[in-house]
VOTORZA-442801 format. One line per 2 residues: number of its first residue (from 1); for each residue x, y, z of C-alpha. Coordinates in Angstrom, 1 decimal. Example, Ala and Ser with C-alpha at 12.3 -4.5 7.8 and 13.67 -1.06 7.14 Angstrom:
<rs>
1> 12.3,-4.5,7.8  13.7,-1.1,7.1
</rs>
This chain:
<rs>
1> 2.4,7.3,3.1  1.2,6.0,0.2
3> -2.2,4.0,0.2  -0.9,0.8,-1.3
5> 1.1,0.8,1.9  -1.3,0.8,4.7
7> -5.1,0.7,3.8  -5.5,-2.3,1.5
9> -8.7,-3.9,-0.6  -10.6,-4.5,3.1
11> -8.6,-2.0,5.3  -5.8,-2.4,7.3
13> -4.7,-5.8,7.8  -1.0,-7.6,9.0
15> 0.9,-9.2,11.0  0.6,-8.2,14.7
17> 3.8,-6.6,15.7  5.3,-6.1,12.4
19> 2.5,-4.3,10.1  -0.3,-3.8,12.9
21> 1.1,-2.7,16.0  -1.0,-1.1,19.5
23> 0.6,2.4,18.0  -0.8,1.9,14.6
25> -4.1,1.2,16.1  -4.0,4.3,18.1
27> -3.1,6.5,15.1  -5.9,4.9,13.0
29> -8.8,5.5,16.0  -7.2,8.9,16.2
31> -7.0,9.7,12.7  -10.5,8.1,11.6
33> -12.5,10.1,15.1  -10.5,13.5,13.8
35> -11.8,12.8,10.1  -15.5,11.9,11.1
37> -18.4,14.3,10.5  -19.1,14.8,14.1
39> -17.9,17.1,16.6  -18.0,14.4,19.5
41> -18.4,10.9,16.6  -19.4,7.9,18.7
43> -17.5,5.2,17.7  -18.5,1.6,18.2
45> -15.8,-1.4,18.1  -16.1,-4.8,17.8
47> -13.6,-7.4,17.0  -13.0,-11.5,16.5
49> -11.3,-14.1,18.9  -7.5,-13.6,17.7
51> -5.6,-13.1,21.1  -4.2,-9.9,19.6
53> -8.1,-8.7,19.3  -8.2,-7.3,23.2
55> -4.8,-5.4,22.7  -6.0,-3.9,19.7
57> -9.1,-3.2,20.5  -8.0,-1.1,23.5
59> -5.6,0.4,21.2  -7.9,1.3,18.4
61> -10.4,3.1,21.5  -7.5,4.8,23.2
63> -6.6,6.3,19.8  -10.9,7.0,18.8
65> -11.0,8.8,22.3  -7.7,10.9,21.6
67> -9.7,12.2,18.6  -12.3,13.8,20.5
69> -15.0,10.6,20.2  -16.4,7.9,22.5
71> -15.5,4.9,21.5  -18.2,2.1,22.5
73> -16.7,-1.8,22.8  -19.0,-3.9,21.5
75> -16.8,-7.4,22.5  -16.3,-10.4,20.3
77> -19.0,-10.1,17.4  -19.1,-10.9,13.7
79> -17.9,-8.5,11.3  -21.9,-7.3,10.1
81> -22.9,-6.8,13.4  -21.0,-3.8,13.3
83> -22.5,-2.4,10.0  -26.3,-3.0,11.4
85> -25.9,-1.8,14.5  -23.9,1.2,13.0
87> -27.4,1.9,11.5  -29.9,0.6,14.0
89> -28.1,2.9,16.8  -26.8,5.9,15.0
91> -22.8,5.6,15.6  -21.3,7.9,13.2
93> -18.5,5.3,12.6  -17.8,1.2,13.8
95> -14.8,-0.2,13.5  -13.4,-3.9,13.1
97> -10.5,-5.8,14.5  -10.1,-8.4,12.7
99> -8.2,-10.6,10.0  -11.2,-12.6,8.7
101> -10.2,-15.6,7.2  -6.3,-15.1,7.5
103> -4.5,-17.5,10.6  -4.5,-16.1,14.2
105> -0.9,-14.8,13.7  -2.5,-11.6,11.4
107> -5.2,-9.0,12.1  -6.7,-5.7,10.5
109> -8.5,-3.0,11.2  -12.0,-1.6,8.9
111> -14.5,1.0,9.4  -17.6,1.7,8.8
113> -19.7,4.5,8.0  -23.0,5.4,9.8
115> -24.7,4.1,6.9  -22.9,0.7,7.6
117> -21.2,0.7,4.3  -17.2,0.4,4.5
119> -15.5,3.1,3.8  -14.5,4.3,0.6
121> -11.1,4.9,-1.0  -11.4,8.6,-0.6
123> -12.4,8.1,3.1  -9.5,6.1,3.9
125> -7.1,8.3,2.3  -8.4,11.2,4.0
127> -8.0,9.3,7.1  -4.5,8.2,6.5
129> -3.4,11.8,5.5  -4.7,12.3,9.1
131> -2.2,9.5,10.6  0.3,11.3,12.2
133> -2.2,14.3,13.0  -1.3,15.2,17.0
135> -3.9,14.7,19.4  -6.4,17.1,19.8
137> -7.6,19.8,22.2  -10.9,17.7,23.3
139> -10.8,14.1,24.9  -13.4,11.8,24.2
141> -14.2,8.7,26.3  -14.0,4.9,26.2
143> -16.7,2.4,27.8  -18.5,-1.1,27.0
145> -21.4,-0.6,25.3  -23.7,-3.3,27.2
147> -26.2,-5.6,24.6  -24.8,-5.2,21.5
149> -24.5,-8.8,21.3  -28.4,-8.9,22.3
151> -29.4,-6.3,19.7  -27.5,-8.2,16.8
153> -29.3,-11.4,17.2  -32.6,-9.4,17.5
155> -32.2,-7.7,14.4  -31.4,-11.3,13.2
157> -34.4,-12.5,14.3  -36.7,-10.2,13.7
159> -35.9,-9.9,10.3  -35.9,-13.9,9.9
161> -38.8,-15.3,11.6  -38.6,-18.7,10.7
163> -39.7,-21.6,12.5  -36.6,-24.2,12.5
165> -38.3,-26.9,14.5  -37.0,-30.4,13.7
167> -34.3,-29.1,11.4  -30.8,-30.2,12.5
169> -28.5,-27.9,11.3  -24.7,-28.4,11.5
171> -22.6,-25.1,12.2  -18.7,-24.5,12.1
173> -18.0,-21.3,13.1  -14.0,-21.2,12.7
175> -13.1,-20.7,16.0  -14.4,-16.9,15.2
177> -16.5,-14.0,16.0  -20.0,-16.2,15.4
179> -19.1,-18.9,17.8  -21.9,-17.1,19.8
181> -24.1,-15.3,17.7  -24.8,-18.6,15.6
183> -25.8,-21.1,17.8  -27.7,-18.6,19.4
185> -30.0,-17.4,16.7  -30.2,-20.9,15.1
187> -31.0,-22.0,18.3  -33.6,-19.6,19.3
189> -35.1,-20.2,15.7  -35.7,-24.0,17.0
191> -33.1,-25.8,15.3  -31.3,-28.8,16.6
193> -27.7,-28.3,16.1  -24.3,-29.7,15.6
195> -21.3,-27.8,16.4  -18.0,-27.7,15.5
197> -15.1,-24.7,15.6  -17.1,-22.7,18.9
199> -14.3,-23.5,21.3  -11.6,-20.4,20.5
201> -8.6,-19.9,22.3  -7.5,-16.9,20.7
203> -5.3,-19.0,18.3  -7.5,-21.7,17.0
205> -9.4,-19.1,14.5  -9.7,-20.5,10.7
207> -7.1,-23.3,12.1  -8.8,-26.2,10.0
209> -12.4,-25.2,10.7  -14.5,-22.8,8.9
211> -15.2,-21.8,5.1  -11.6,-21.8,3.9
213> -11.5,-25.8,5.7  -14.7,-27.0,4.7
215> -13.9,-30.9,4.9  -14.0,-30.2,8.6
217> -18.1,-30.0,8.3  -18.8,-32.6,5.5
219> -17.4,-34.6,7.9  -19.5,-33.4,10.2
221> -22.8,-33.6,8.3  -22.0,-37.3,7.0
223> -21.0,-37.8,10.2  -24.6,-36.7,11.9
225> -27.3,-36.9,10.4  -27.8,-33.0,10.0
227> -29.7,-31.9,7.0  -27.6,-29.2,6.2
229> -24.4,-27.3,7.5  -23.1,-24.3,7.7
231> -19.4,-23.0,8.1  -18.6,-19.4,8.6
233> -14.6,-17.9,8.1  -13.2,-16.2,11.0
235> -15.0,-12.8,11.1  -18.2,-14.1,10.1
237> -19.0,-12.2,6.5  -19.3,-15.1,4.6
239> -20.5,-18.8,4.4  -20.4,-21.8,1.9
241> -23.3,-24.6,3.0  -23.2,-28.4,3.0
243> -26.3,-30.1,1.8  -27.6,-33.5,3.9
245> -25.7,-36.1,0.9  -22.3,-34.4,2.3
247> -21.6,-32.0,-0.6  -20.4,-28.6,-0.6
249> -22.4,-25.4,-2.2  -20.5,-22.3,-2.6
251> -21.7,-18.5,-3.3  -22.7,-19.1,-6.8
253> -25.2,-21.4,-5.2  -26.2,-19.8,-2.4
255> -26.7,-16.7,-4.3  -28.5,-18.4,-7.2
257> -31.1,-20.6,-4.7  -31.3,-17.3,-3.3
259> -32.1,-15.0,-6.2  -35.1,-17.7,-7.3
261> -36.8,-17.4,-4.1  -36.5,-13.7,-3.9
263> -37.8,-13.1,-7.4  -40.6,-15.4,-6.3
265> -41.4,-13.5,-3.7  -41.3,-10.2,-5.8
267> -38.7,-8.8,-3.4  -35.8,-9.4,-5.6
269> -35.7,-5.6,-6.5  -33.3,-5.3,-10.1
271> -30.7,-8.3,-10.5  -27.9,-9.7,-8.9
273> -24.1,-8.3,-8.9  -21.6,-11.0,-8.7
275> -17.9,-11.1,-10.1  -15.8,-12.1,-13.1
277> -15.3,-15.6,-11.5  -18.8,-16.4,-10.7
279> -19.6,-19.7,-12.7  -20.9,-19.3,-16.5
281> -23.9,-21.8,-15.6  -25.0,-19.4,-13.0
283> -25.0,-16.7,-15.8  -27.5,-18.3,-18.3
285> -29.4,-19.6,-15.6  -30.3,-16.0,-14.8
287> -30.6,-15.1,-17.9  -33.4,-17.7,-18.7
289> -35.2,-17.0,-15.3  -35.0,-13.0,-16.9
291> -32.6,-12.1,-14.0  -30.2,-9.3,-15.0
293> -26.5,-9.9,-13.9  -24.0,-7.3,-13.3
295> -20.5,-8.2,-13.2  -17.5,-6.6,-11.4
297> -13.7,-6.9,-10.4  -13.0,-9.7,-7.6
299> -13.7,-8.2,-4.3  -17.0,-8.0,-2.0
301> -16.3,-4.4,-2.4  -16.9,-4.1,-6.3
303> -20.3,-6.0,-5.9  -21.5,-3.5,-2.9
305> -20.7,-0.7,-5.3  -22.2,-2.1,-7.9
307> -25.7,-2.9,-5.6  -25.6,0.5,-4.5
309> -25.1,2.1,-7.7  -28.2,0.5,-9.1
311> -30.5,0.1,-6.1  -30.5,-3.5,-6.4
313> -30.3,-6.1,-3.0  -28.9,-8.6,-3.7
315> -24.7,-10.0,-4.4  -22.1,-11.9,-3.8
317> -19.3,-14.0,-4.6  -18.1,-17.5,-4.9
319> -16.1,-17.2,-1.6  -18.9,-17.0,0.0
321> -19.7,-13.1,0.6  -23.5,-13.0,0.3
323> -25.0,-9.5,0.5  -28.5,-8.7,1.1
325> -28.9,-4.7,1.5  -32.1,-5.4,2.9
327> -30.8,-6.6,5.9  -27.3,-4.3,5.8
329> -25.0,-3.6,3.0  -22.0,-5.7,3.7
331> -21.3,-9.8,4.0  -23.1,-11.3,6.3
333> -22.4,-15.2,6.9  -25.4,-15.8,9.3
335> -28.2,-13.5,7.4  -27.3,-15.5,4.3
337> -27.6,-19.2,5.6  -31.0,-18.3,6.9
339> -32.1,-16.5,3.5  -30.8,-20.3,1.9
341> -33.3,-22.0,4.9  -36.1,-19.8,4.1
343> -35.4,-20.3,-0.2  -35.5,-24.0,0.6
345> -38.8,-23.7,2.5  -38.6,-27.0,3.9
347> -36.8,-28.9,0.9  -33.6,-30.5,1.3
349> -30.7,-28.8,-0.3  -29.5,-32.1,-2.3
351> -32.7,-32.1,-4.0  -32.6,-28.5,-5.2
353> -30.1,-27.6,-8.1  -30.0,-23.7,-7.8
355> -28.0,-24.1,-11.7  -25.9,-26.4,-13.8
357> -22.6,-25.5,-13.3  -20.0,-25.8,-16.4
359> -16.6,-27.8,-15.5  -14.5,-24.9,-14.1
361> -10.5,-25.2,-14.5  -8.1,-22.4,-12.6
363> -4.4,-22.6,-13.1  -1.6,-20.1,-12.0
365> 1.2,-19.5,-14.0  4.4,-17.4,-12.7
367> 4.9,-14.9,-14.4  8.3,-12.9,-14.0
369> 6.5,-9.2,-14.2  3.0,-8.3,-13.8
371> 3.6,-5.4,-15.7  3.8,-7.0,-18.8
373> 0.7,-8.7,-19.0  -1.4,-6.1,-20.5
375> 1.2,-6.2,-23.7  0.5,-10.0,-23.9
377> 0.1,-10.1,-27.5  0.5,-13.9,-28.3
379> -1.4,-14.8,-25.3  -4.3,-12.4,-26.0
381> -4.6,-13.3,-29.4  -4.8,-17.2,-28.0
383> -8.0,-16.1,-25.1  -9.8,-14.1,-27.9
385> -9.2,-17.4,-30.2  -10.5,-19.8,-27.4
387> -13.8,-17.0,-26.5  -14.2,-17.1,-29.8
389> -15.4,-21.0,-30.2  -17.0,-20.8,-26.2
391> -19.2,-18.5,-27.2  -22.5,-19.5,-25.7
393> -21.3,-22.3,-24.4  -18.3,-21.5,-21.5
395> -15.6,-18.5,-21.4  -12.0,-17.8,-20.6
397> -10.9,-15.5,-18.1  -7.1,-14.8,-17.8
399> -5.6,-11.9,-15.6  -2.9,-11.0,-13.3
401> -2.8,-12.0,-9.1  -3.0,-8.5,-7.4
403> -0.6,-9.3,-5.3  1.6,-12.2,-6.4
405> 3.8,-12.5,-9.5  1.0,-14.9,-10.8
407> -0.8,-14.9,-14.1  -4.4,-16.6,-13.5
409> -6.2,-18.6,-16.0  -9.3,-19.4,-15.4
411> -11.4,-21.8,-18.5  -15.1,-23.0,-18.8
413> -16.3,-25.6,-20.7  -19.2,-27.9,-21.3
415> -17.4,-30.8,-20.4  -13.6,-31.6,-18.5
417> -11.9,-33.0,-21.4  -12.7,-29.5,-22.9
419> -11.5,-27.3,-20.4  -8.4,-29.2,-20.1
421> -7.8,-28.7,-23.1  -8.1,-25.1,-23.6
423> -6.0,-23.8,-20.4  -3.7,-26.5,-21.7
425> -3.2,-24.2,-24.3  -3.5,-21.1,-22.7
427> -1.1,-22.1,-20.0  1.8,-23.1,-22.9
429> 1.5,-19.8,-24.2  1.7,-17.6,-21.2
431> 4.8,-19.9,-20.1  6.2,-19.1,-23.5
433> 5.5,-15.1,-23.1  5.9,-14.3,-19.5
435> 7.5,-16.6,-17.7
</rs>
């Protein structure tokens, strides 16, 4: 079976009963307990509120404990839970059921190493070479593996100690896997809060709440007085924030508010890795504050490589996935709203502009092959042309949709009128080439 075919850019995830099926899930715990470096690998689950998550969840153990390993349930917690406490209490592997932001009908399945890193390629190919491997001779065990909920919020906490008294905070938590965990922790910091998307019924999750919905929470916000909001996606690994006027603030803020505050505090430890589509404001914002940027390929993936390759902390994207190894080396939705609380140390967001973003203009054109973008001539001629008289002042970014026939064009500018413009232009010749 061919990896394109089953393990994907953030593991297994499909349909329920069509791609992702109970045996699928057994084959996977099976196949990733066999492949671990551990004789008897403990094995600790968690998963988000789809009403497929308790089937496959049992399925996923079943298959861990056919594999020789113990598989410990965790329950209903957000996706970085499972890479911290894959660290804080030695599993040798955690694994995920969930879809994150994708409707209730999907779900997936990730891992985790012991480091709490997801896997990587080669480990997923090794463990789906391993998928139709029979059941071995020894027979592990399944049970619930009482406080993990407990131990993520105290690792929360004691990491963040921050006194939240007389903040009201507004939190939509998508009907997800932090419609515990982050009225808790807010909470126990001392904030007042307003909540919205904490009542899931298995298929409410991401169902106009959360980060992918966020008019839900201006709404919200305008609607109460709160001096900031909050709204997570379905699995908890990222977050885009609402300041007290009503607007919205995506990764590239977040991550820029944040970067500031950590360079301040000398903990910022190298620069920040974000991707091709973070906004070119954000870019020579860093580079006048003499904060290196590393860019990589769409993907929370490609930034946590990049992190790890040079030692550095911090990451994200525009979407929202805000990684701070410090705390663990994946997204985590809640850890990055309270590094934003404790960057704004006390200030209002509204009154903070973490950069000046440039007019940002993204247009898909359909393409009828993929294929035949990288021989593009015309149209690469045209972006180097338009580069050409951005330079310093905005950029153009064309490629191809990894998974649609869709040819993405993507122009910065100094002002609207501008970008307009330019993928105007862009757009006409791509039509002319590829459509």
């Amino acid at each position: 079976m061919a990896q394109s075919r089953l393990f994907g850019t953030d593991g297994v995830r499909g349909a329920v009963g069509e791609l992702l099926t109970p045996d699928l899930a057994v084959r996977l715990g099976r196949a990733a307990a066999l492949q671990a470096d551990s004789d008897r690998p403990q094995v600790l689950i968690v998963r988000d509120t789809r009403e497929s998550g308790p089937m496959l969840e049992e399925a996923l153990a079943a298959g861990v404990a056919a594999g020789g390993g113990d598989a410990m349930l965790g329950g209903v917690l957000p996706t970085p839970a499972a890479s911290v406490l894959a660290r804080r209490l030695g599993f040798d592997l955690a694994g995920v059921v969930s879809a994150s932001h994708n409707p209730f009908e999907d779900n997936g399945i990730k891992f985790f190493n012991s480091r709490g890193r997801k896997l990587e390629d080669s480990s997923e190919a090794a463990i789906e070479a391993r998928i139709a491997a029979p059941t071995g001779e020894r027979v592990g065990g399944v049970r619930t593996l009482e406080g993990a909920f407990d131990d993520y919020i105290r690792e929360l906490r004691t990491t963040f100690a921050l006194d939240l008294s007389g903040l009201r905070v507004a939190l939509d938590c998508a009907n997800g896997a932090t419609y515990r965990a982050a009225p808790v922790i807010f909470g126990a910091l001392g904030a007042d809060l307003e909540l919205i998307g904490v009542e899931p019924d298995g298929r409410n999750i991401n169902a106009d709440r959360g980060s992918t919905h966020p008019e839900a929470l201006i709404e919200l916000v305008r609607g109460s007085g709160a001096h900031i909001g909050f709204a997570y996606d379905g699995d908890g690994d990222r977050v885009l924030a609402v300041d007290g006027a009503g607007s919205l603030h995506d990764g590239d803020d977040l991550i820029a508010l944040i970067a500031r505050d950590l360079q301040d505090r000398g903990e910022l430890e190298g620069g920040v890795a974000v991707t091709v589509m973070t906004n070119f404001g954000f870019l020579t914002t860093m580079e006048a504050a003499g904060i290196e940027v590393a860019q990589t390929s769409v993907g929370d993936r490609h930034v946590i490589e990049a992190l790890l390759e040079r030692a550095w902390r911090l990451g994200g994207e525009q979407s929202g996935h805000i990684v701070w190894t410090e705390f663990t080396p994946t997204g985590d939705g809640i850890a990055a709203a309270l590094l934003v609380l404790r960057a704004l140390g006390g200030r209002r967001l509204e009154d903070v502009e973490p950069f000046r973003r440039l007019p940002q203009l993204l247009e898909n054109v359909r393409i009828a092959d993929r294929g035949a973008v990288d021989g593009a001539a015309q149209l690469w001629s045209a972006v180097e042309e338009e580069n050409k008289k951005l330079e310093g002042r905005g950029r153009v970014l064309v490629r191809p949709s990894g998974t649609e026939p869709l040819l993405r064009v993507m122009v910065e500018a100094p002002d609207e009128g501008e970008c307009e413009a330019i993928t105007g232009r862009l757009v006409d010749v791509a039509q002319r080439e590829l459509a």
